[in-house]
C-alpha positions as CSV (number, residue, x, y, z in Angstrom):
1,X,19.5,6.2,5.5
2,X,19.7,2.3,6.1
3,X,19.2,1.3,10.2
4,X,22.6,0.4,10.5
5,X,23.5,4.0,9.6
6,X,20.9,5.3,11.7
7,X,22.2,3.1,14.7
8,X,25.6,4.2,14.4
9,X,24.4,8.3,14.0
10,X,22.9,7.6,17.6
11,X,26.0,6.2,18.9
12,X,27.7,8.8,17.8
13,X,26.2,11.8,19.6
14,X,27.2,12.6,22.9
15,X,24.4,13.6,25.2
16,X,25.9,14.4,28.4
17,X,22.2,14.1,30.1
18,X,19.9,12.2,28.0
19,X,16.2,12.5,28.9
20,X,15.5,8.8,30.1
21,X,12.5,8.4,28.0
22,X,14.3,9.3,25.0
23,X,17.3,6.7,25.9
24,X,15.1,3.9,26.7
25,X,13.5,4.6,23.3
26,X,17.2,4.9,21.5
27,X,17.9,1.5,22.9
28,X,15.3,-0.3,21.6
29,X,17.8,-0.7,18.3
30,X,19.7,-3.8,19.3
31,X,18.1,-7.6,20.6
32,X,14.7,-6.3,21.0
33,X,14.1,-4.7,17.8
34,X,16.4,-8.0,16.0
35,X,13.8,-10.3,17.6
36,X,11.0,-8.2,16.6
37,X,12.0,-8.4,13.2
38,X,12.6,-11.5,12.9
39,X,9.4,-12.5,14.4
40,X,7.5,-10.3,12.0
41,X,9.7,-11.6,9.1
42,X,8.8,-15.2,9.8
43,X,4.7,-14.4,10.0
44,X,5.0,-12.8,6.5
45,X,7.0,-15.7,5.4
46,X,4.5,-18.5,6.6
47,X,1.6,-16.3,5.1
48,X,3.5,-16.0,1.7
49,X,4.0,-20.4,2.1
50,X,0.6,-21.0,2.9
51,X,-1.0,-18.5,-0.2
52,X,1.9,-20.3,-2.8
53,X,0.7,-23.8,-2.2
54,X,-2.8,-22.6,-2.4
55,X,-2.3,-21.1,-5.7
56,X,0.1,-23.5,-6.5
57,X,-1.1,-24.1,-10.3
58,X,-1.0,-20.5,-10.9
59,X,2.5,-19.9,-10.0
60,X,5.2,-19.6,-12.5
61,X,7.8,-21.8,-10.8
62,X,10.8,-21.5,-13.4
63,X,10.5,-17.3,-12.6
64,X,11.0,-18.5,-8.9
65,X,14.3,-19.7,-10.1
66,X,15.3,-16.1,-11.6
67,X,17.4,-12.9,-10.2
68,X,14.5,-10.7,-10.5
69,X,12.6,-12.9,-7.8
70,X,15.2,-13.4,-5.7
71,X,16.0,-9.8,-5.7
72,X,12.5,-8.7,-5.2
73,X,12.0,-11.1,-2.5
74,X,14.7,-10.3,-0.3
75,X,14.0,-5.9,-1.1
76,X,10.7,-6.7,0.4
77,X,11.3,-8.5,3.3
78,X,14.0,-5.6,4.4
79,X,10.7,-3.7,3.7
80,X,9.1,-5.6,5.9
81,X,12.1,-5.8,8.6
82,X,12.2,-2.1,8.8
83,X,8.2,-1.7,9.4
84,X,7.2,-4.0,12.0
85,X,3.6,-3.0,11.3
86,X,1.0,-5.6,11.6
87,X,-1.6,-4.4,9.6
88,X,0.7,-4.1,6.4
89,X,1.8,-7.9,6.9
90,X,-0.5,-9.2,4.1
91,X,0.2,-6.7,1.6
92,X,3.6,-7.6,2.1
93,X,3.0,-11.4,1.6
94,X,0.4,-10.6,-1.3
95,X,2.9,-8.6,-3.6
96,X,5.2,-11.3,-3.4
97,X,3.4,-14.1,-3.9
98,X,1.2,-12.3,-6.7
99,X,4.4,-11.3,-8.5
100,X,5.3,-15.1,-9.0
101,X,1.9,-15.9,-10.8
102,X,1.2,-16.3,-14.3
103,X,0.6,-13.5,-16.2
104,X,2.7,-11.1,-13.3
105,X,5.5,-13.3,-13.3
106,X,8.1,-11.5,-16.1
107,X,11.5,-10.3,-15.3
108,X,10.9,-6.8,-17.5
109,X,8.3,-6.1,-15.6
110,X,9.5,-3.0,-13.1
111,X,6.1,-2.2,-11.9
112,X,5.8,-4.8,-9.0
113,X,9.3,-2.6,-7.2
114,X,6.8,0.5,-7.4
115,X,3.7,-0.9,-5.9
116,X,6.5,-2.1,-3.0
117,X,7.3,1.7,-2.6
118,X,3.5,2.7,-2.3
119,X,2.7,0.0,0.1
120,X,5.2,1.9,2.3
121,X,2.6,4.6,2.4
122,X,-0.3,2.7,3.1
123,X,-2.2,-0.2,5.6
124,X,-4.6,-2.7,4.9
125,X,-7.5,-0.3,5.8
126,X,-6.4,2.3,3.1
127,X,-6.0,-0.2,0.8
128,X,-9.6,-1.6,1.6
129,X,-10.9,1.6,1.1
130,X,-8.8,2.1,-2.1
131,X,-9.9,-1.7,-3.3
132,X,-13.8,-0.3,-3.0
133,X,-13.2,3.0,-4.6
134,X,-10.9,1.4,-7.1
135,X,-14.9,0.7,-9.1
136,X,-14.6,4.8,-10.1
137,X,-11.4,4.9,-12.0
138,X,-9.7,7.3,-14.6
139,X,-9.2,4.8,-17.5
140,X,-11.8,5.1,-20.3
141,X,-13.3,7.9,-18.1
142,X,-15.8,9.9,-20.0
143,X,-18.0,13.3,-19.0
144,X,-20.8,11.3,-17.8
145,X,-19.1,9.4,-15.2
146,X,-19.5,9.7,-11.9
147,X,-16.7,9.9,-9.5
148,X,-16.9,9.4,-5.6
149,X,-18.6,12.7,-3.7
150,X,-18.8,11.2,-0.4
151,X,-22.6,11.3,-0.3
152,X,-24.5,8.7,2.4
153,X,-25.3,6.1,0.0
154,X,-21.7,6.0,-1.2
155,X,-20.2,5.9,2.2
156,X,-21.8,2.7,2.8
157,X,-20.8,1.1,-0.1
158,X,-17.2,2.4,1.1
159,X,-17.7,1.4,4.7
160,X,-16.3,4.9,5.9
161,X,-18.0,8.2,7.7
162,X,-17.2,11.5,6.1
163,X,-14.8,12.1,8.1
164,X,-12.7,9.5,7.1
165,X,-13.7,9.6,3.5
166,X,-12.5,13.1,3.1
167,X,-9.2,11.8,4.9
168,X,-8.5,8.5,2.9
169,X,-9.4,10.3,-0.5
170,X,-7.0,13.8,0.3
171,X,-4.3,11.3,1.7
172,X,-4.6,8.6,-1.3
173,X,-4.2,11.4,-3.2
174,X,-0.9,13.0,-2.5
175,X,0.2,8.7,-2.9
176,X,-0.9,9.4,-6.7
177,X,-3.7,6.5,-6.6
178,X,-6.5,8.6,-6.4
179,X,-7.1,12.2,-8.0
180,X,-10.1,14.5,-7.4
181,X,-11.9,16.5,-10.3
182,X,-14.3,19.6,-11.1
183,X,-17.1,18.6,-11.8
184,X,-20.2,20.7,-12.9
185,X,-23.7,19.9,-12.8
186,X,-26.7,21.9,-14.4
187,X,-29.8,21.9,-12.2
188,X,-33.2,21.6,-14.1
189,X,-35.3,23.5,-11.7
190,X,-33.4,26.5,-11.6
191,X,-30.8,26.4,-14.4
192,X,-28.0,27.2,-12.1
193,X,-24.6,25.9,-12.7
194,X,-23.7,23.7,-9.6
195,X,-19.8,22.9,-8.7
196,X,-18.6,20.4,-6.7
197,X,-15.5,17.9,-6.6
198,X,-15.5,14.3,-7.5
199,X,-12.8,11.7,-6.7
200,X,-11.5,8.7,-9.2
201,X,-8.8,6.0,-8.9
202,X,-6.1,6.6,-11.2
203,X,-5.3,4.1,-13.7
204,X,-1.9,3.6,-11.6
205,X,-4.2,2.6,-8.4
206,X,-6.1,0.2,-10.6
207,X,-3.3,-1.5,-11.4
208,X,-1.9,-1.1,-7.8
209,X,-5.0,-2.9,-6.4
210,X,-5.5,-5.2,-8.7
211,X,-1.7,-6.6,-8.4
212,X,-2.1,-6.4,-4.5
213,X,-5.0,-7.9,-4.2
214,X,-6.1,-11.0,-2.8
215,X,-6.1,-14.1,-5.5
């Protein structure tokens, strides 16, 4: 549903007694929420200025010119105009500016419209996490390799408690950029079989981060 739709849907229904709360919240559809948005559309567009002229030799300026960039451009910043969240502001700027460098910049290349839709599921703290797992990934992956487990020396590499470790990975997962594996592991003192679970970035989150990313 597009917020004009969802606008005229509360127009349309007739509350004889509206709980006051609940109206106050309703109304915040019209000049507030324009000026929010617009506001929060103009910090991710002086972020995306400032990070093209700093990378200005890397940019592909002739795909600037194309449909595809145009098109992208304008998808994302409704993105960003229907989010209003702060802390997803330089993902927003990074995709688009990224997707205009050399070696991203290509017309035929759909993925940049899917890593939009993910960042809709994340914020910059997820992806941090995400960016520091993304060192454990499914590509190449062989027995040997060791996923993430949440032990103590890992969380400090991650920067995380358990607590939020077991959250980030389970909710990363259901987003499809992290999976978790059995994993068995035979114990030399006592020859017992030892299970336990092991979490890897999927070669899809690999790519996510690294197109995402700062440059």
């Amino acid at each position: 549903m597009e917020d004009k739709d969802l606008i005229k849907a509360v127009e349309d229904a007739t509350l004889d007694n509206m709980f006051p709360l609940l109206k106050s919240a309703l109304s915040f559809g019209d000049a507030a929420k324009e000026t929010q948005s617009k506001r929060f559309i103009q910090d991710v567009v002086v972020e995306i200025n400032t990070k093209l002229w700093r990378l200005e030799q890397r940019v592909d300026k002739e795909y600037m010119k194309t449909e595809d960039f145009v098109n992208f451009l304008h998808k994302t910043l409704l993105k960003v105009a229907l989010d209003l969240r702060k802390e997803k502001m330089m993902l927003f700027a990074n995709i688009i500016v990224n997707s205009t460098l050399i070696g991203n910049a290509n017309p035929e290349d759909g993925r940049k419209y899917l890593f939009d839709e993910t960042i809709d599921k994340i914020d910059e703290r997820l992806f941090e996490f995400l960016l520091r797992a993304s060192s454990r990934g499914l590509d190449g992956l062989g027995l040997e390799d060791k996923g993430w487990r949440g032990t103590d020396d890992e969380l400090k590499l991650l920067g995380v408690d358990d607590r939020t470790f077991q959250f980030n990975a389970e909710y990363l997962l259901s987003v499809g950029v992290m999976v978790r594996l059995p994993k068995f592991e035979l114990k030399g003192e006592t020859g017992h079989l030892m299970y336990h679970e092991e979490y890897f970035v999927t070669q899809y989150g690999r790519e996510f981060v690294e197109y995402v990313r700062e440059q």
